[in-house]
N, C-alpha and C positions, 0 to 999 in steps of 0.2 A: 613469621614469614616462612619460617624451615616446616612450623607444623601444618600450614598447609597446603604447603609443597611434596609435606609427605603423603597427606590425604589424598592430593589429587592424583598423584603417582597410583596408590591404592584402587583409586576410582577407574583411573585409566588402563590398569590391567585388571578390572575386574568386567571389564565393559569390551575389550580387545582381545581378552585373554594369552595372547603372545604378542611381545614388543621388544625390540632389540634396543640396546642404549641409546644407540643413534636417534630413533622415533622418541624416545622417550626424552630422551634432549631436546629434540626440534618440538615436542609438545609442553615443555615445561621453563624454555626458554633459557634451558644452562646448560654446562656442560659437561660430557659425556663422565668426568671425572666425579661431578658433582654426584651423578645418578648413580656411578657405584658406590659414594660412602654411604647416600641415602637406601639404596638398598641394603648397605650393613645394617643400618641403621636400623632399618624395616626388619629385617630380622633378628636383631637381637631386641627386640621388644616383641618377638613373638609370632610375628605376620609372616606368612609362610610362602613364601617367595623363592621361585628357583628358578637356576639359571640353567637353559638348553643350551648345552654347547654345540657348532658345527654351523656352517651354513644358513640352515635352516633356523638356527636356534632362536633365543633370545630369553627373557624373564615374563615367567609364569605365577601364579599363585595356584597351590596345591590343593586337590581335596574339596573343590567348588568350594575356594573359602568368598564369604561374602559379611564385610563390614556395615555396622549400621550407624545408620545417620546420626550417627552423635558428634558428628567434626563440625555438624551446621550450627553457624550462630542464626540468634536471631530474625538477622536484616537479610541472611540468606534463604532460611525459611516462608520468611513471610514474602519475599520474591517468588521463590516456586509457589507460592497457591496466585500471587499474584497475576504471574505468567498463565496461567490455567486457560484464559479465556475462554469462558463456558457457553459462551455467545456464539460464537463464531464454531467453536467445538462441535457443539450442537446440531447447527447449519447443515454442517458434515455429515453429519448421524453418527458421532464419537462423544456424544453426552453420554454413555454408561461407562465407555472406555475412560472419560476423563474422570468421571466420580470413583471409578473404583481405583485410579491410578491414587487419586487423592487420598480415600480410605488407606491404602498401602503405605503411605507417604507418612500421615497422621500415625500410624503403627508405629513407625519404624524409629518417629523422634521419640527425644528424650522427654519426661513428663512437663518440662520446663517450658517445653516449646509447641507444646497440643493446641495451644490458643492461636497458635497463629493464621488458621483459616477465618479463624472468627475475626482476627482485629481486621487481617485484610477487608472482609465482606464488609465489616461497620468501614470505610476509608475508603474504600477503590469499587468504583462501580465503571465498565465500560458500556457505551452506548454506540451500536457500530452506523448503525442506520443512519442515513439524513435523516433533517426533520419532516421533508416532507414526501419522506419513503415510504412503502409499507415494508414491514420489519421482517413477513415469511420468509425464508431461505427460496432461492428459484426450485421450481420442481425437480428438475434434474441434477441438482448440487452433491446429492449421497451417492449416489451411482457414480458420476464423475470423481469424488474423492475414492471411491473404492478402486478407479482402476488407478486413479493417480497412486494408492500407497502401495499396491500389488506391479505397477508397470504393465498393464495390460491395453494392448491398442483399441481401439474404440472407435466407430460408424456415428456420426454428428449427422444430425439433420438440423440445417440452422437457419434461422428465419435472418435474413439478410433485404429490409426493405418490403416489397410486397412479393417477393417471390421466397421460395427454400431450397439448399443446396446440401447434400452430402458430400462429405470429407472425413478421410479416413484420416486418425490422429494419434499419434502416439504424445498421450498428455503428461507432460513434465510438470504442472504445477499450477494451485491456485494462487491467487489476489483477489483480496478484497482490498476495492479502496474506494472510501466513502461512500459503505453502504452497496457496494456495486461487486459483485464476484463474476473475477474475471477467469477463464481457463491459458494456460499457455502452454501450447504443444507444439512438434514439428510434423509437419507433414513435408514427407519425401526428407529434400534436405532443407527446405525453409520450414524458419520460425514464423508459426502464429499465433495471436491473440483474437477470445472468442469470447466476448461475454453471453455469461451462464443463463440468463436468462431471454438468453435469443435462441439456445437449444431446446428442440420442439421434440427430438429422439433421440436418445442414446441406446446402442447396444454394444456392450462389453464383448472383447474377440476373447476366444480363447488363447491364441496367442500372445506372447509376452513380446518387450519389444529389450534391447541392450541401450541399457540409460548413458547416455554420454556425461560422467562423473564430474568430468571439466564446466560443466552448464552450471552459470551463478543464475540464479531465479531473481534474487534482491538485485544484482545487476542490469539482469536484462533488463526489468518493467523500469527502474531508472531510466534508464536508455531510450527505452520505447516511447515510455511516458513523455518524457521531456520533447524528441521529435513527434511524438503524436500531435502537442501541443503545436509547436513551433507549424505543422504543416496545414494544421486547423485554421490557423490565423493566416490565411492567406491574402487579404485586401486592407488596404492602410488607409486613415484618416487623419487628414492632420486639424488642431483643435490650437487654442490659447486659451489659457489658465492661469486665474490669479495665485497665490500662496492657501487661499482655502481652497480652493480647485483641485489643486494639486493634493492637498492634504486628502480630499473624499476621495479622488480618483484612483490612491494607492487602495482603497477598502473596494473599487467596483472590477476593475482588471480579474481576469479570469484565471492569470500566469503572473506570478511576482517579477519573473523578468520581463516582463509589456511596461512595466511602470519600471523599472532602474536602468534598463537600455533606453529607453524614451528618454529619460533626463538626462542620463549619462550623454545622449546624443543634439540635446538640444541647443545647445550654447549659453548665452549668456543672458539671463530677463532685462525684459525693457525699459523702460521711463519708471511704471508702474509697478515691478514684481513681477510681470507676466512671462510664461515660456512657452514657445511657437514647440507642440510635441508632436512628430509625430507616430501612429501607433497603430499596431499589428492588430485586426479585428477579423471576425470568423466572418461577418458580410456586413453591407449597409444595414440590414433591419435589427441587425443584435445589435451595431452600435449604436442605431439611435435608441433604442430600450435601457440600456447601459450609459451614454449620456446625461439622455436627459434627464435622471436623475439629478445629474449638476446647476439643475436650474439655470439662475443667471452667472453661475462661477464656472460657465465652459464657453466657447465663441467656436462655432466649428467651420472651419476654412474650407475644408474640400473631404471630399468629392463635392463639386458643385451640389447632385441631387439632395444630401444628407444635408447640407446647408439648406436650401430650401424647405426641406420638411423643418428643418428646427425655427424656421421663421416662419414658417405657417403655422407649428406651436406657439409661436410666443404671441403672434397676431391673435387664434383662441384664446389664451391666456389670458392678456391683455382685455378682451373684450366680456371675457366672463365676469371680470372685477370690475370693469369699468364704472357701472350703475350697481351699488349694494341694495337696491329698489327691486331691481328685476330679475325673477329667478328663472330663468331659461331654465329648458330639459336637461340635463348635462348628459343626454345622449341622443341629443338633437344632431350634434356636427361629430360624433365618435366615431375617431377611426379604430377598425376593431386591430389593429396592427401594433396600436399601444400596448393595448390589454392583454395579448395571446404572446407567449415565448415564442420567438418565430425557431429557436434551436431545436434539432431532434435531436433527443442522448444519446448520439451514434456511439457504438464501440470505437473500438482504431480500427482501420481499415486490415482488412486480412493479412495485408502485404507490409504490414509495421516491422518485421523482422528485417526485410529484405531492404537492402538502400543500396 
């Protein structure tokens, strides 16, 4: 425990280069007493470590001293190549940046542990895309990563629907999620989200913009994400469902909380196992698409209309099996409304930030 509380000490004024006890306690989770004996410590084994006194001071290491990776076991090595993500790196236009950091890395361990790019590559493969994505990176994804790691504001031309709008952006950070790379900047003083391949131009300002350090990126799109969801679902249906009903319906919901607030809200099943749910859907056509799947394990109460289309399915249905003799066209009575996702993969609306 103590040795790698010494290493990370090491690590962390090699990476900071001045840290006062205090910092050095609130990053290593002890206290301040601890970190002077550990500093004795560190130098009487050699590690050249000095302490600035005054003000300003704190503990340095001397002489651009820099230790090599020999404190990593194993399980921590073969994480850093794991962490790599060459996929997504790539995307960026940082595939040579990430192979040479790699080469560097490889260097630095001990002969013991040079295999562990390999065991990772044979064991961990990621796939970011959906399956039914195509895998290119959007055009504009390396340009937007370049001003994101520089801090440079940035002229958006973004195709929003059938028209296109400029906005000037100062970009805080990307997301990918599933398959989908997302931008999140502020413009003025609201947050927005822009996905990447709705930008039609970018042009990089010269100007840099002052990054507000407080901004969690893993936070926001949580945030976002979750109200993006909840606002999506704006019309309800209400359905009865037997115990296999309920069992498919958790694998078609769009949002895991549509299926545990729905139950959680339903009450108590009937004679039969059945539970009256009801449930947050983007509009009537996605949910009858989404339904019907449930075959004969859904009963859908209302909206009156969505009921009647599911009994004008079952009356087709019904009629297609009735005679195994006669093979009608089976796109004689096709509605093409079945067939076609009526959903467009909207981004979130520009104004996801702002509530």
């Amino acid at each position: 425990m103590r040795a790698s509380r010494l290493i990370s000490l090491v690590l962390l004024l090699q990476s900071r280069e001045t840290m006062t006890a205090a910092e050095l306690a609130a990053e290593l989770e002890v206290s301040e007493r601890t970190v002077y004996r550990d500093v004795l410590a560190l130098s009487a084994a050699g590690v050249p470590v000095y302490a600035d006194r005054g003000r300003a001071g704190g503990y340095r290491l001397l002489g651009g001293y820099r230790t090599r990776l020999t404190g990593l076991s194993r399980d921590e090595a073969e994480a850093l190549f794991l962490a790599g993500l060459p996929g997504p790196a790539g995307d960026m236009g940082l595939a040579d940046a990430v192979a040479a950091a790699e080469l560097k890395v490889l260097a630095a361990l001990p002969p013991s542990l040079r295999d562990a790019p390999a065991r990772t590559g044979q064991r961990f493969h990621l796939d970011v895309p959906g399956w039914f994505r195509e895998s290119a990176p959007p055009p504009r994804l390396a340009e937007l990563a370049g001003a994101v790691w520089r801090d440079r504001m940035v002229e958006l031309r973004y195709r929003r629907g059938d028209r296109e709008v400029i906005r000037t952006v100062a970009p805080y950070g990307l997301v990918l999620k599933n398959g989908v790379w997302y931008l999140v900047g502020r413009v003025g003083e609201a947050w927005r989200t822009y996905r990447v391949d709705r930008v039609v131009g970018v042009e990089v300002g010269a100007d840099g913009f002052d990054r507000d350090e407080r901004f969690d990126l893993g936070a926001y799109w949580r945030e976002q994400a979750g109200a993006f969801l909840r606002e999506l679902l704006r019309e309800r249906v209400t359905v009865r469902l037997g115990p296999a009903g309920l069992r498919l319906l958790r694998h078609l919901v769009d949002a895991p909380f549509v299926y545990t607030e729905a139950v959680a809200a339903a009450g108590r099943p009937d004679g039969q196992g059945r539970l009256v749910l009801r449930l947050p859907v983007e509009s009537v056509d996605v949910a009858y698409g989404q339904l019907l799947a449930l075959g004969p394990e859904v009963e859908v109460l209302a909206p009156p209309e969505l009921r009647a289309r599911f009994a004008e399915a079952a009356r087709r249905a019904a009629a297609l099996y009735a005679d195994p003799g006669e093979h009608a066209d089976p796109g004689e009575h096709a509605d093409p409304r079945e067939h076609a996702d009526p959903r467009e993969h909207a981004d979130p609306p520009e104004d996801t930030g702002q509530r």
